[in-house]
C-alpha positions as CSV (number, residue, x, y, z in Angstrom):
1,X,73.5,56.5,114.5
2,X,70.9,55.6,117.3
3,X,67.4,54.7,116.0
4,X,65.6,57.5,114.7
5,X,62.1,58.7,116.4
6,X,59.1,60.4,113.8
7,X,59.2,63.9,114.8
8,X,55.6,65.8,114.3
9,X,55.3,68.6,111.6
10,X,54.2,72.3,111.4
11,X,53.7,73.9,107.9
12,X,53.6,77.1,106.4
13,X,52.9,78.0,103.3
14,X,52.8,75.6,99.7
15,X,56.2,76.8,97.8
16,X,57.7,74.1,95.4
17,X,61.1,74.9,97.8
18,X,61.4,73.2,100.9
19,X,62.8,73.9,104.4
20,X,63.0,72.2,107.4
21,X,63.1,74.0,110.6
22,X,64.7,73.1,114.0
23,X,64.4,74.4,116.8
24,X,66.4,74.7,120.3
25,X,66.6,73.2,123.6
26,X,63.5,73.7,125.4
27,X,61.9,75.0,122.8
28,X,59.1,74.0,120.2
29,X,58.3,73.5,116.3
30,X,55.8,76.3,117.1
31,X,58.5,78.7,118.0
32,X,59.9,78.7,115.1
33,X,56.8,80.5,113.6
34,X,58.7,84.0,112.5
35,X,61.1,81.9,110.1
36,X,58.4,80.0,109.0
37,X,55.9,82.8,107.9
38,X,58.8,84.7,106.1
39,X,60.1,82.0,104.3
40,X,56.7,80.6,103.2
41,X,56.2,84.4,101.6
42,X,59.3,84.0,99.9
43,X,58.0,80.9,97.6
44,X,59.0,78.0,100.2
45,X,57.3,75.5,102.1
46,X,58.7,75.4,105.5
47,X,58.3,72.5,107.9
48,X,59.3,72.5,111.6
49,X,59.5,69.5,113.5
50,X,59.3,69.2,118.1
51,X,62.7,67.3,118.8
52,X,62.1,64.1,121.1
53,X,61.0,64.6,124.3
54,X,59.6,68.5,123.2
55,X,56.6,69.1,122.5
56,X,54.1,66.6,120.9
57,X,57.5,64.5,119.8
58,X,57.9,61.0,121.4
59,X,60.1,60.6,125.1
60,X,62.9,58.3,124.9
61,X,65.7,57.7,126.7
62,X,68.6,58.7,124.7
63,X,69.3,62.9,124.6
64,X,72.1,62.7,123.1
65,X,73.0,65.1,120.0
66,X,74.1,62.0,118.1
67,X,70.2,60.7,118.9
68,X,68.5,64.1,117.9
69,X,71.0,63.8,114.2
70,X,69.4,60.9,113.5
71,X,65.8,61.6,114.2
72,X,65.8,64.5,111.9
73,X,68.1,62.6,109.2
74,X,65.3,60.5,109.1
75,X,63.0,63.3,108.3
76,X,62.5,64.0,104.7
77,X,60.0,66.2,102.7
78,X,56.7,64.5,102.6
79,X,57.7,63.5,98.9
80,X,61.2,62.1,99.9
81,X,64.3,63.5,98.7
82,X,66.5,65.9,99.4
83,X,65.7,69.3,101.9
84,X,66.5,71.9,99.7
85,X,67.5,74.0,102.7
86,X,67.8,73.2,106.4
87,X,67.6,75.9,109.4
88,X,68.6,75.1,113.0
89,X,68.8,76.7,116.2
90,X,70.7,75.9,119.1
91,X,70.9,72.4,119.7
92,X,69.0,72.2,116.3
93,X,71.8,73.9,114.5
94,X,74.0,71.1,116.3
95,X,71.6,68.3,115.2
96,X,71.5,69.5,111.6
97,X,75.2,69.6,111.7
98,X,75.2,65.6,112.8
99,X,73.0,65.0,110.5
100,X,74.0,66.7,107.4
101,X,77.5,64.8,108.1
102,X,76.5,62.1,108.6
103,X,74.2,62.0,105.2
104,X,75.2,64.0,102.0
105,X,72.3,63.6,100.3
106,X,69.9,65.0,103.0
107,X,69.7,68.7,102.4
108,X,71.2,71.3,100.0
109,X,72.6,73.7,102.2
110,X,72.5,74.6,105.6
111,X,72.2,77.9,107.7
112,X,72.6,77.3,111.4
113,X,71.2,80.3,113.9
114,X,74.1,80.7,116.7
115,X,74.9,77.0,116.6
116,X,75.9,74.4,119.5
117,X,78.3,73.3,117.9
118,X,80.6,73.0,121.3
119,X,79.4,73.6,124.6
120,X,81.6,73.3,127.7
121,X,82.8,75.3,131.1
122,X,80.7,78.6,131.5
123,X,78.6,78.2,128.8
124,X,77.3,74.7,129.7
125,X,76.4,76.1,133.6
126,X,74.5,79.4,131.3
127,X,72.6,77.2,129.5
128,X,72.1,74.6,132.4
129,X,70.7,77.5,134.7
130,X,68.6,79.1,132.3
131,X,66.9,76.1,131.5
132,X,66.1,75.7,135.1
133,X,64.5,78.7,135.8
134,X,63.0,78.3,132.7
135,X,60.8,75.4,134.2
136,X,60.6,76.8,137.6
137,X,58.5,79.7,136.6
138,X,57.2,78.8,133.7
139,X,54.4,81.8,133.2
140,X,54.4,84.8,130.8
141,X,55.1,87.7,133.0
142,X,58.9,85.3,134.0
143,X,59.4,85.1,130.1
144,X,58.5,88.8,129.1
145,X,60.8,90.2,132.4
146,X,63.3,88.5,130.9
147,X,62.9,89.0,127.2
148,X,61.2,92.5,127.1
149,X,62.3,93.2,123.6
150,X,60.3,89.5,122.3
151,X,56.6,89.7,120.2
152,X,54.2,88.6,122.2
153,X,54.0,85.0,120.5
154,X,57.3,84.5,121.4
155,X,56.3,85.2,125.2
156,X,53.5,82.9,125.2
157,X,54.5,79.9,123.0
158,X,57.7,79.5,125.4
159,X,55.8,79.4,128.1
160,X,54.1,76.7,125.8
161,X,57.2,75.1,124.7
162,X,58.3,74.6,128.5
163,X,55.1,73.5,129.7
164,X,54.7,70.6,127.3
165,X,58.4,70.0,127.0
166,X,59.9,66.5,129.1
167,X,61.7,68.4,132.2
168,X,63.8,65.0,132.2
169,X,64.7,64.9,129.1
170,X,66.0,68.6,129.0
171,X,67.8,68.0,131.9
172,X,69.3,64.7,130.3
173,X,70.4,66.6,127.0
174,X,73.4,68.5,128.9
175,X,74.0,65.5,131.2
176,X,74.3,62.5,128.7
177,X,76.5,65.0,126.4
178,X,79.2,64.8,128.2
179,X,81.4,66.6,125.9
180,X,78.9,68.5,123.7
181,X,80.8,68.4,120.6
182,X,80.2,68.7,117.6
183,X,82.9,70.2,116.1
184,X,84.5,67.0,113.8
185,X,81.1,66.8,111.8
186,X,81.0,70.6,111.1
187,X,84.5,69.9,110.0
188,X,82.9,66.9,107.6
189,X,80.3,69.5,106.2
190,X,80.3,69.5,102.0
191,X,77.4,71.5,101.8
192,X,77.0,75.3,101.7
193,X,76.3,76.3,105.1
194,X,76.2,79.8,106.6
195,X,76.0,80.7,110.7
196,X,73.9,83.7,111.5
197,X,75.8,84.0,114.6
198,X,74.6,86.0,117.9
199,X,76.3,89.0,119.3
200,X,79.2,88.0,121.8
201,X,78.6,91.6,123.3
202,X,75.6,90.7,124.3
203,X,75.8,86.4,124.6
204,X,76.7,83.9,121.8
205,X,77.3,80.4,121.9
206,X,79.6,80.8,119.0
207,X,82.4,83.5,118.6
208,X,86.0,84.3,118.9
209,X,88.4,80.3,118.4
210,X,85.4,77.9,118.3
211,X,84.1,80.1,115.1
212,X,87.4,80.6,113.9
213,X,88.1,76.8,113.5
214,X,84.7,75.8,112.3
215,X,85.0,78.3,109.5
216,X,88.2,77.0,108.1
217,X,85.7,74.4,106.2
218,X,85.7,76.5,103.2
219,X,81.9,75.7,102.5
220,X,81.4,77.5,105.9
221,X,80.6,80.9,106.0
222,X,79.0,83.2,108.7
223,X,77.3,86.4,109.3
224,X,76.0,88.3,113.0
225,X,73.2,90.0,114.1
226,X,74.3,93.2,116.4
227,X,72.6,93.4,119.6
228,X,71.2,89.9,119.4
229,X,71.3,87.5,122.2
230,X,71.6,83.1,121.9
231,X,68.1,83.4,120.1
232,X,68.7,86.3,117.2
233,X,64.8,85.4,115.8
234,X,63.5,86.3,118.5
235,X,65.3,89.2,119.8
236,X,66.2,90.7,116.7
237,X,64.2,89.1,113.9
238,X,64.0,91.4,110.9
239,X,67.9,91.7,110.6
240,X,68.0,87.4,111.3
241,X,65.2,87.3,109.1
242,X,67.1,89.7,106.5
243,X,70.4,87.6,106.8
244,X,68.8,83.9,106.9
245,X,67.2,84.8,103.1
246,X,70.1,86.1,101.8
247,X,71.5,82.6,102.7
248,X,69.0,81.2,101.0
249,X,69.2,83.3,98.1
């Protein structure tokens, strides 16, 4: 794997459990503040990390997914061992995927929020374009006309997220993963992991034979959030919320 980067850390709450949280392209650690809180009133200590090039996280020149796995297989709880649960979203989901593969011994489970686990055709030009106007217009009133149904915080720590995110290095993640997939290291995957997938009705990165082949690894198992969009914690967060604990459960 590429050489790993230190990735900085936000907490929430002291629980003897611990969880590391990763976010999405063009998002933030901060963003992943609605997981964090509920976990951390559940008994667990949640820590969320800024990919490279996002955030306060160190640029480099390598985006690929292969590069982001090994920056947060290099992360560990602040007393080493093993994660006792991992959460990632989007590209994080992907990068936990890689990483967890790649390193049995680095978490306990898994639960992955609507996963990139293979991106190609229309959904690589949906994400390519939303990222763009993303950083053309990055202001609250852009974000809230688009997400109307998102708390407030959401609204303004994505226009946060973009504004301190590398525009370059966004870009670079879908050009220098060229294919974007992951699919033969969720097929590797001996922990228990569950997917709490988007709705396809309304857009999902994984559905219909991409989900079907990942979940013939038997530790694999998946759940959906009706009505939600490519980001289920933010557009519906109570039910994610709801199905992400009883994973963890």
């Amino acid at each position: 794997m590429p050489a790993p980067l230190t990735l900085p850390r936000l907490i929430w709450g002291d629980g003897p459990r611990q969880v590391l949280l990763v976010h999405g392209l063009g998002s933030s650690a901060a963003l992943m503040w609605r997981i964090g809180a509920a976990v951390a009133d559940e008994g667990w200590r949640a820590t969320a990390v800024d990919l490279r090039g996002h955030g306060d996280a160190p640029r480099a020149l390598d985006y690929s997914v292969a590069a982001y796995g090994a920056d947060v297989a290099a992360t560990r709880p602040e007393a080493g061992g093993a994660w006792d649960a991992v959460i990632g979203h989007s590209l994080g989901g992907a990068s936990s995927v890689v990483a967890a593969a790649s390193d049995a011994g680095w978490t306990k489970r898994l639960v992955l929020i609507d996963p990139a686990i293979h991106v190609a055709g229309r959904d690589a030009g949906i994400i390519r374009r939303s990222q763009e106007r993303a950083f053309a217009t990055p202001t609250v009133e852009t974000v809230r006309s688009e997400h109307p149904q998102w708390h407030p915080q959401d609204v303004e720590l994505k226009v946060d997220a973009v504004r301190r995110a590398s525009v370059w290095a966004v870009a670079q993640t879908s050009a220098q993963n060229q294919p974007w997939d992951v699919r033969p290291d969720a097929a590797r995957l001996a922990v228990r992991t569950h997917i709490v997938g988007a709705d396809p009705a309304v857009y999902s990165l994984f559905n219909g034979d991409l989900a079907a082949s990942v979940l013939e690894n038997p530790h694999i198992t998946m759940s959906v959030v009706p009505g939600a969009g490519h980001s289920p914690h933010r557009d519906r967060p109570d039910q994610t919320i709801r199905q992400i604990l009883e994973a963890l459960r």
